[in-house]
N, C-alpha and C positions, 0 to 999 in steps of 0.2 A: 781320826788321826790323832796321833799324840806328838805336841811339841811340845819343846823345854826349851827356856831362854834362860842365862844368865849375867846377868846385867846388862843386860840390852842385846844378847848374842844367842840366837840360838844354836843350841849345842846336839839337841835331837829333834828328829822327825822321823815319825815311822807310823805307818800301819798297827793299831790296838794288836789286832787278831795276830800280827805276825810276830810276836813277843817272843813265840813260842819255838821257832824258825831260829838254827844257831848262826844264817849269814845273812846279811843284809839283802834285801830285794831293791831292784833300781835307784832310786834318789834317795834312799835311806839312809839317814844317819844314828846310827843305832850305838848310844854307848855300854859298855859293860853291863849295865847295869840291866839293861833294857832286854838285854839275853836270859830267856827263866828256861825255867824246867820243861821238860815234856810233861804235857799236860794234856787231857781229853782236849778235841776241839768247840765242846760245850760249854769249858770252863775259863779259856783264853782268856777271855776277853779281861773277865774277874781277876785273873792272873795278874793282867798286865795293870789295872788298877792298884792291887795291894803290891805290886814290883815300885808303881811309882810311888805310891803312899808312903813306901815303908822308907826310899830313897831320899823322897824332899822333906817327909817329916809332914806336909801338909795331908788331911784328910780331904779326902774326895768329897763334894759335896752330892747329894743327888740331884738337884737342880742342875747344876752344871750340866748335867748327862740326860734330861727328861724334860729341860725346858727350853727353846730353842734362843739361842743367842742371849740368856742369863748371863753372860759372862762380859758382854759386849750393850747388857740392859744402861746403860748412860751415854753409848756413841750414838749420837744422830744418825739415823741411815744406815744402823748395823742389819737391819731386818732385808734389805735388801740386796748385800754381798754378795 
């Protein structure tokens, strides 16, 4: 899943894979931005990385995506969620 907060709000939630997808699916909050190209369903995923990348300006780290709860490595009890 992909969310975006900003300043304490979040603004998106959606499905990686469904980036690709031009209407939102169930609980999905999908902004403009979040809408990309038709793309092979091999590549989505990637897609929806350099979609967000290129939006916030921040680079994707690979940790973030290959090590489980990197992101949450300083809350006590995040391993458990």
């Amino acid at each position: 899943m992909v969310t975006q907060a900003i300043d304490g709000v979040v603004v998106a939630h959606f499905e990686s894979l469904f980036s690709i997808e031009p209407e939102p699916r169930g609980g999905d909050r999908r902004p403009e931005w979040a809408i990309g190209p038709r793309v092979e369903p091999q590549i989505a995923w990637q897609v929806c990385v350099a979609q967000l990348e290129q939006h916030t300006g921040v680079a994707v780290e690979r940790e973030w995506l290959t090590e489980p709860y990197w992101l949450y490595r300083d809350v006590e009890g995040a391993d458990r969620i």
